[in-house]
N, C-alpha and C positions, 0 to 999 in steps of 0.2 A: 240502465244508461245505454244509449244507442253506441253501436262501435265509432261514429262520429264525435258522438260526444267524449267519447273514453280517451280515444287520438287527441281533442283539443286540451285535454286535462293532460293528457301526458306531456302534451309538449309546454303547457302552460309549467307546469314541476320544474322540466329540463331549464325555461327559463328563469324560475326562480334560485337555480345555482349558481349561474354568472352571478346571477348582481348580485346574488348574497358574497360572492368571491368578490367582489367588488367594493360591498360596501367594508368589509373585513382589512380590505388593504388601507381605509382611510384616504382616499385618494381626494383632491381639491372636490365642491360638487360640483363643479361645471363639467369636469373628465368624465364624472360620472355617468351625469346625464346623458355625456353624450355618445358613451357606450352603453347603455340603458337603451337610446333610444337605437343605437344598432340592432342590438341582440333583438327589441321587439319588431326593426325592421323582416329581419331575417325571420324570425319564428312566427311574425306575418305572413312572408312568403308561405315557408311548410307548411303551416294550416290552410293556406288556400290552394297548394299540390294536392294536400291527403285529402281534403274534402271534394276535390273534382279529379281523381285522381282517373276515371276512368276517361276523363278528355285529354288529360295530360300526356299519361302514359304514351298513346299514337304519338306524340309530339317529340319523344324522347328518342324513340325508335331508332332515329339515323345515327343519334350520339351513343347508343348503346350497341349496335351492328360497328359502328366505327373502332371502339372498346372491346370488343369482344364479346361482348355479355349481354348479347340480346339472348332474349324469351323466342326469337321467331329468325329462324334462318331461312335463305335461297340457295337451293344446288340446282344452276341449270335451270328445272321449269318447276322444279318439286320445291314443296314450302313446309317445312316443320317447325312445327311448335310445343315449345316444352310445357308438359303441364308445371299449372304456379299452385302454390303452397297450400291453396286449399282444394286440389284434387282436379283440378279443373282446367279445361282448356282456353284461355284468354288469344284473341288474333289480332294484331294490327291492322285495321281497315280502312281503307277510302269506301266512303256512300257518298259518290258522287260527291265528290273531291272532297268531303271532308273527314278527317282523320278522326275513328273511334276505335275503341277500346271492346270487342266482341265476344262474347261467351258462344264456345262452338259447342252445341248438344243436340247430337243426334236422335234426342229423345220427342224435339221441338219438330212437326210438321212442316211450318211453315217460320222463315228467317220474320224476327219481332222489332221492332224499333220504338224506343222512348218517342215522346210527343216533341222532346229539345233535340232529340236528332231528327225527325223526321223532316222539323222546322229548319233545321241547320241546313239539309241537304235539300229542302227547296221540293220536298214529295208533295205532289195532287192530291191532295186527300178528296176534292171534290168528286173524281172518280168512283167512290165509294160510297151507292147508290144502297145497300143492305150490309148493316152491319153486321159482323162477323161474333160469334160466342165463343171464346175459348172456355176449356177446361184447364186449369194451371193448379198448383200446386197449394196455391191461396183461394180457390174455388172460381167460379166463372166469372169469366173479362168480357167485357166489349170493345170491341177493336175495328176501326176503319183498315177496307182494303187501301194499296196501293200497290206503286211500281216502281223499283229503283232502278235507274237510268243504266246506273255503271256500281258494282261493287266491286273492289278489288283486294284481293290477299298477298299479298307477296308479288304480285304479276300474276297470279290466276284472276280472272275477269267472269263477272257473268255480266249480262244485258241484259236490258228487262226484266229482273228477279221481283215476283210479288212478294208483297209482306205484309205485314200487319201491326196496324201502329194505337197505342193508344197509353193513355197516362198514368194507365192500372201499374204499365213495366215501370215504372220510377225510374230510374236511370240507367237500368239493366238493356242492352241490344244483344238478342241474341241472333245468331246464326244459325237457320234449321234446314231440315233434310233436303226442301229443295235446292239449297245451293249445293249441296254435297252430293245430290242425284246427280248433279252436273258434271262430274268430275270422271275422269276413269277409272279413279280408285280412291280411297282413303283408309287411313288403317291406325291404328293404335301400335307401336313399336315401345317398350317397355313405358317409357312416362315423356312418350316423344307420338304429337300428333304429324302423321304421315300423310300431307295432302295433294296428287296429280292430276292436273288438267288432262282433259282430251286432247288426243296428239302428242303426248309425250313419248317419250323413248325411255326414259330413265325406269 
C-alpha cells in the first residue's frame, strides 16, 4: 500500500469511531446524519491536506510563524530550517509567486521542479531547445531546461535561477546547488539548516 493510501485508511478508521460513538448513544436518525455527514465533511478536508500536503504546507507557513511553531524561521537576513522527521530539509518557497513546499539537497546539481509547479509558476519551457538527462536515484530522467524568474526563501531571492523540469519528479521540487552557490554561506547547525545571502552581516 502506498503511504497515500495508508493516510486515507487511517483516517477512514479514525472516522469509523465517531459514528460508531454515535450510533451507540441511540440518538433520533436525523441528528445522526447530520453529524455523520460533518465528521465526513471534515475528514474530507484532512484527506485532501495529506494528499497535497506538499502545496498546502507553503500556505500554512504564516499561521505557523504566527504560533510559534514554524519549521522555517527569519533573523535579520539569515533563514533557518529545521530538519522534518524524515531527516530532511523541507523550505518554504515562492517560484514566482507561488508558494511550494521544497526539499533542499545539496546533493542535486541543478534546483528540479514537478511538471504542476512548473505549470503553476508560468515557466517557458519553450526555451528548452535539447533536453537535459539526469541521473537520479530511480535511473535516468528527461527533463526540459528552464528559468525561474524570482525564487524566494525566507527573503533570500535569486533571479533567473535555471532548472530543470519534468514529470519524472512527481510532485517532489527540489532545491539544488545552484541556488545555494548563490548564497555567502550555508551550513548545517545540529538539525537546523543555516542559510545567508550575499551581503549579509549576521
Amino acid at each position: 500500500m502506498s503511504d497515500r493510501g495508508a493516510d486515507v485508511a487511517y483516517l477512514a478508521l479514525m472516522l469509523i469511531l465517531p459514528v460508531s460513538a454515535l450510533m451507540a448513544r441511540r440518538l433520533p436518525i436525523g441528528s445522526v446524519m447530520k453529524m455523520v455527514l460533518a465528521w465526513v465533511a471534515i475528514f474530507g478536508v484532512l484527506i485532501v491536506i495529506v494528499g497535497n500536503w506538499g502545496r498546502v504546507a507553503p500556505m500554512l507557513q504564516p499561521i505557523a510563524d504566527t504560533l510559534g511553531i514554524s519549521d522555517q524561521s527569519v533573523s535579520g537576513s539569515t533563514v533557518r530550517i529545521r530538519m522534518a522527521q524524515d531527516g530532511h530539509f523541507w523550505a518554504a518557497v515562492s517560484v514566482n509567486g507561488v508558494a511550494r513546499r521544497m526539499l533542499v539537497d545539496s546533493g542535486a546539481t541543478t534546483t528540479a521542479l514537478s511538471s504542476a509547479t512548473a505549470e503553476a509558476a508560468g515557466l517557458d519551457l519553450s526555451e528548452s531547445i535539447m533536453p537535459a538527462v539526469l541521473d537520479t536515484a530511480n535511473g535516468p530522467v528527461t527533463a526540459k531546461h528552464a528559468t525561474i524568474a524570482k525564487l524566494d526563501i525566507g527573503g533570500i531571492q535569486a533571479i533567473d535561477l535555471p532548472a530543470v523540469v519534468s514529470p519524472a519528479f512527481s510532485d517532489t521540487d527540489v532545491i539544488g546547488m545552484n541556488f545555494l552557490s548563490r548564497l555567502k554561506s550555508w551550513r548545517v547547525e545540529g538539525e537546523m539548516l543555516v542559510l545567508e545571502p550575499k551581503g549579509s552581516d549576521n
